[in-house]
N, C-alpha and C positions, 0 to 999 in steps of 0.2 A: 260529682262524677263528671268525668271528662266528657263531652259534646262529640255526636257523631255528624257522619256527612248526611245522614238522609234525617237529624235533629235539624239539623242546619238549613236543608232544602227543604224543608215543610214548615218552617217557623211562617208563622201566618200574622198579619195584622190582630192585636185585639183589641176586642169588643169589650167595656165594663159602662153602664150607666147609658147604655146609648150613643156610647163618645168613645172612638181611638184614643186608645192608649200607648206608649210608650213602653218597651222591657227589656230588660237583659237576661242572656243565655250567659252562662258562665264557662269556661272550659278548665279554669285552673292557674294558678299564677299570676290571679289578675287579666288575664286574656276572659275576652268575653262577648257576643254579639250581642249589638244593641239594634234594636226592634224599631223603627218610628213608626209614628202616626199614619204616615204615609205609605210603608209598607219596605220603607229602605230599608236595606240590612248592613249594616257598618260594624268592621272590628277594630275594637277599641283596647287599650292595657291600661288597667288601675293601677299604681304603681306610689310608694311614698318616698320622697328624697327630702331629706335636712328638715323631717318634720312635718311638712307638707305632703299633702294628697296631692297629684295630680293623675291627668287621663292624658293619652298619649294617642291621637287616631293613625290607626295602622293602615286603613286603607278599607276598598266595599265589597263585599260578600257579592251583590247586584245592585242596579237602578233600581228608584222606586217604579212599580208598573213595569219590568225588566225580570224575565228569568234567564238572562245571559251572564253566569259565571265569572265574576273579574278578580275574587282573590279568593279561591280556594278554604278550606280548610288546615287543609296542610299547610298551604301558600300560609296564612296567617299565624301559623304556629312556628314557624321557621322566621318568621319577620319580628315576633313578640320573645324570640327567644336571643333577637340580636338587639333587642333595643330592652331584653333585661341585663343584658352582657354590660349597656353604657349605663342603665342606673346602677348595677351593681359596683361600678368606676366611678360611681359618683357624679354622671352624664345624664341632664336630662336630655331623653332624645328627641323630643319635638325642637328644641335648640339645635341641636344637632343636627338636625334633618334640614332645620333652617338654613344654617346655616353651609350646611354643603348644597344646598340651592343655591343659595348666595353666590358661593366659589364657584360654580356650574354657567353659572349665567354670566358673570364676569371673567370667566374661562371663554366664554361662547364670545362675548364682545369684543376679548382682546385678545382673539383668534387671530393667528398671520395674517389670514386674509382681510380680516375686516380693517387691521392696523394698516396691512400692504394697502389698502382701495383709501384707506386717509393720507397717509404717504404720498401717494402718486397724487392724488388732489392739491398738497402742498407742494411737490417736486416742478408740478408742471408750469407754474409762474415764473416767470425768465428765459424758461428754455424755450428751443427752437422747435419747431412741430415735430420735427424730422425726429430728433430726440427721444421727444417724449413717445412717440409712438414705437422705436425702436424698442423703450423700457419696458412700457407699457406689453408689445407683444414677450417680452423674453418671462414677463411675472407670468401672465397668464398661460404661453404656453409649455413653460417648461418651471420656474422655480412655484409659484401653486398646486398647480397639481402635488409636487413633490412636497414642501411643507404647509400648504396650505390651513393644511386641519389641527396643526399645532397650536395650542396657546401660546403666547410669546415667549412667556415663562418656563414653559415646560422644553423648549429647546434647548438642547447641552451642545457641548463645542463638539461633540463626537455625532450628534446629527449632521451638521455640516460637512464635518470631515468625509461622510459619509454620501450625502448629497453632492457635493463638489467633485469627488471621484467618481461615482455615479455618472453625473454629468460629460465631465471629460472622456469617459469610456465611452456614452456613448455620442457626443457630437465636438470633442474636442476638449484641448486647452484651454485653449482662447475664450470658447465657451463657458466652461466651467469658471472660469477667473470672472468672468464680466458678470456673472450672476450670481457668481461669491458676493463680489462686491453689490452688487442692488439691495439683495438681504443684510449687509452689512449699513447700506446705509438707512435699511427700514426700519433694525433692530435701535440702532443709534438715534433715530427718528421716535421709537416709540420709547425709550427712556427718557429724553427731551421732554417729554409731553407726560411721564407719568403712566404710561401704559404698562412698561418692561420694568426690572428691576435692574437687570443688568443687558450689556451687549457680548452676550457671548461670541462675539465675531472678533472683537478686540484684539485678542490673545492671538487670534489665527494669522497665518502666512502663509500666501499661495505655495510662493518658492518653497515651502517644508511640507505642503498637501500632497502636491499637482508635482507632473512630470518636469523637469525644464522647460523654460519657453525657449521656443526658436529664435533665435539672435535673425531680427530684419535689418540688412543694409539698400537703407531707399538708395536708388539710384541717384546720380549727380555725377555732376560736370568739374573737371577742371577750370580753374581761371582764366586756361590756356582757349579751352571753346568753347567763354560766353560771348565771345562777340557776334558768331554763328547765330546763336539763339536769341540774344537781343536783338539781334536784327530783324532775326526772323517775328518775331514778336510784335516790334515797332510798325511790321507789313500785314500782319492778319487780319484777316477780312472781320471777324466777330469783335462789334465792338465793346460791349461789355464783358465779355472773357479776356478781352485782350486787357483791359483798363484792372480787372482782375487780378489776371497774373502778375501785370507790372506792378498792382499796390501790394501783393505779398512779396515780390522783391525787393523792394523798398521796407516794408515795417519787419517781414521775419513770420510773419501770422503764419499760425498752424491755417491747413486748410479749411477744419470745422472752426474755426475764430473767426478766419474770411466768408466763407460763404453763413455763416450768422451774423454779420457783422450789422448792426443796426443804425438810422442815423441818429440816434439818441446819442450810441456810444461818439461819434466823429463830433469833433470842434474844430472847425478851419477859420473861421471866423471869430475867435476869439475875444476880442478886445484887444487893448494894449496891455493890461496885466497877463495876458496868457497867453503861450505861444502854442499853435496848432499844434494838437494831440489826438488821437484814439483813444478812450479807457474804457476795455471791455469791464463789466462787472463779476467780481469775483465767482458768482454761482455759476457762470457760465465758460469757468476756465478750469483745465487741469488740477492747479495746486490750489485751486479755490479762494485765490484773492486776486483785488483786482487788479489789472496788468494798463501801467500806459505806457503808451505808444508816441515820444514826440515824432513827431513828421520831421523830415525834410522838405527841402522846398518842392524837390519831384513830386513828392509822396501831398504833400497838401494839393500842388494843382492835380492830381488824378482826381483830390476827391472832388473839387472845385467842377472838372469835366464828369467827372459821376452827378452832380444836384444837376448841370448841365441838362446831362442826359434823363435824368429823371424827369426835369421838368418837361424837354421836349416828346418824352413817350406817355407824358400825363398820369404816371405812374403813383397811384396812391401808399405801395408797399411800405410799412416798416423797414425794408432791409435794404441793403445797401444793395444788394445784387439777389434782388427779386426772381423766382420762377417762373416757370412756364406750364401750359396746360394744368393747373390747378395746384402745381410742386410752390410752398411757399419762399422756397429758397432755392438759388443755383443749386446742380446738383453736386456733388462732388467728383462725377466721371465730365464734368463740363471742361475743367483743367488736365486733364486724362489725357483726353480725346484731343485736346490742342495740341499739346505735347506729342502726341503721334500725328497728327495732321504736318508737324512742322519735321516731322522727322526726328524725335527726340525723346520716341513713346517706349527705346528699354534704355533710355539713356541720361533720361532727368524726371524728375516727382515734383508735385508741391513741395515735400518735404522738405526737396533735394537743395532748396533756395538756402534754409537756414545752414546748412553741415557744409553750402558752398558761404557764407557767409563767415560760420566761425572760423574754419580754417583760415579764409583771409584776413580777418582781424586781429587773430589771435598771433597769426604772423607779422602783421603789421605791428604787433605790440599793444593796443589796445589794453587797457584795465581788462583783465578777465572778470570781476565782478559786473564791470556794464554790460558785457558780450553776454554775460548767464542770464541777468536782468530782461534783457533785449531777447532772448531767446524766451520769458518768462519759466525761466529757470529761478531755481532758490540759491542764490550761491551759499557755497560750505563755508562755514562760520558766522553767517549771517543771522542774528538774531531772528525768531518767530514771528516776530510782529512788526518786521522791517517796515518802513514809512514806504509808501504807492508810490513813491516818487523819489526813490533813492537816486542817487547817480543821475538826476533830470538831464542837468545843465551836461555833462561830461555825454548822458548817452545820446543827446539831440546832435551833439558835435558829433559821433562818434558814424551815427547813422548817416548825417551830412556829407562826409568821407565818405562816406562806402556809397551813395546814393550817386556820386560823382565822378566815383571811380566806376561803376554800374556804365553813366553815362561813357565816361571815357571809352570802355571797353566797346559800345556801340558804335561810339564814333570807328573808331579802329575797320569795324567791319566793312563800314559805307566806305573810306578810303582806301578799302584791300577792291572794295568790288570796283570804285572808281578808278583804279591800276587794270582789274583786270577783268572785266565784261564776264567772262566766261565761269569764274566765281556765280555767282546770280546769291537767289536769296533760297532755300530749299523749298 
């Protein structure tokens, strides 16, 4: 006979000989409460597969010394009638149960979030504080929350899609694209290592998600009024912003290249086998290889008066152009803010150095593959695995030229003002 709930709540420890004994209540089908010594009451399924008897524990009626209810009756008859479902499949379910613990717990470790906090552990070596903190706030306050609770694997291309619009509706494009990409390269990050199976990020394209992006034209100058600005430049009171701006005129450096720029990366000193260069390392650039820089002669002596200067402010920084009040690096409003001091704050950019650059060169005739190089652009047709040092010889000449026509264009200034006083400098 089937077992009731007040059999069940009154099953008592027993007594035979003096000594606790061990029993079983039966309900039927193999389901059946077993009795301990102690006074636990456990539901257990007799059940035989491929010949074999086995017992399968379903879970505890109570603690022993516990009249606190933890699996019903019911509850146990509803648990014994899904784990007859897998022997009747031929499924023993204590495997079964194993093993979707197994997948639970390995679901739990290779959680977004647990991959994202190993990710940014590996990310943060190379980069710039500024950086990594930037990353670091965008996981935590806006791409975790949103897929945090995902296993890696369990992400489809249509969560993203979904998350990335999300995003953009409510803090932007720009937004949503920057932290497309983080996930994209957490996902890429935990296949590498065995985590993910796949990066379902792969497949995706902002441009076919997200709304157009706004077309920015950075300001910049004519050929016609750099002499104004060199000049002005040559005159500024700050001497390290000013030693700044002149080394991104000269090399072409995006502003985040400059203002991380390390002296690990600089050689001015060389030897005789190697002529002064720059070589940021690939993790710390755009297309993610790494970019060098031969100097000209201007561009080596700034860095010559940069060690200069470091030595005389006894500055221990790694960087080239060190922070202030606790900032490990120039800011990037340092060159901003010059640019408007000089008069020239809606009229040129850091940017604005390189797009005044290419036009000139590319007018002068210049190879356009040195001018893309130099821009650490990837020129079209360029093989994937182009050598760090293509075009060396042709772009160290190339940059020499324009480093001297740069001069040129200053001098220009100082003899327009030596004609006419009233010129001055802005």
């Amino acid at each position: 006979m089937a077992l009731t709930a007040a059999e069940v709540n009154g099953a008592k420890v027993r007594i035979e000989g003096g000594q606790a004994k061990a029993y079983k209540l039966f309900d039927g089908g193999g389901l059946y409460l077993h009795v301990t010594e102690t006074g636990a009451k456990l539901w257990r399924y007799q059940f035989r597969l491929d010949g074999k008897q086995s017992i399968y524990s379903i879970g505890k009626y109570t603690d022993a010394g516990s009249n606190r209810v933890i699996m019903s009756l019911a509850a146990a008859r509803d648990a014994h009638r899904e784990a007859k479902k897998l022997v009747d499949a031929g499924t023993n379910p204590t495997s079964h149960r194993k093993s979707r613990i197994e997948a639970e717990k390995a679901a739990k470790v290779h959680s977004f979030t647990s991959v994202a906090r190993e990710w940014l552990d590996w990310f943060r070596h190379g980069k710039s504080e500024r950086h990594v903190t930037v990353t670091e706030s965008r996981l935590n306050r806006v791409i975790l929350p949103a897929l945090g609770g995902y296993a890696v694997n369990d992400i489809k291309p249509q969560t993203l899609v979904d998350f990335a619009k999300a995003i953009e509706s409510e803090s932007g494009r720009e937004m949503a694209d920057r932290c497309l990409m983080v996930v994209g390269q957490v996902l890429r990050w935990a296949v590498s290592n065995g985590m993910a199976k796949q990066n379902v990020h792969a497949g995706l394209r902002p441009s076919e998600i997200l709304k157009p992006a706004r077309v920015v034209n950075f300001a910049r100058l004519e050929e016609k009024d750099l002499p104004g600005l060199l000049r002005s430049i040559d005159v500024y009171s700050g001497t390290l912003a000013r030693l700044a701006m002149k080394l991104m005129a000269y090399t072409l450096l995006r502003t985040g290249e400059l203002i991380n720029l390390r002296w690990s990366d600089v050689c001015v000193d060389c030897g005789d086998t190697d002529a002064p260069k720059i070589t940021i390392p690939g993790e710390r650039m755009k297309a993610g290889r790494d970019h060098v820089v031969p100097l000209s002669r201007q561009a080596a002596h700034i860095c010559t008066l940069l060690k200069q200067y470091r030595k005389m402010t006894d500055s221990k920084s790694q960087y080239v152009f060190p922070g202030t009040q606790g900032a490990a690096t120039m800011s990037n409003m340092t060159l901003l803010v010059m640019f408007k001091r000089m008069g020239y704050g809606k009229k040129m950019t850091g940017h604005g150095w390189r797009g005044v650059a290419s036009t000139i060169l590319n007018e002068k005739g210049f190879n356009r593959d040195w001018i893309e190089l130099a821009l650490a652009h990837v020129p079209q047709g360029v093989r994937h695995d182009y050598n760090k040092a293509l075009y060396l010889d042709g772009r160290r000449k190339m940059l020499q030229w324009y480093a001297d026509r740069l001069d040129t264009l200053a001098k220009q200034a100082s003899q327009q003002e030596a004609h006419d006083p009233n010129l001055g400098v802005r």
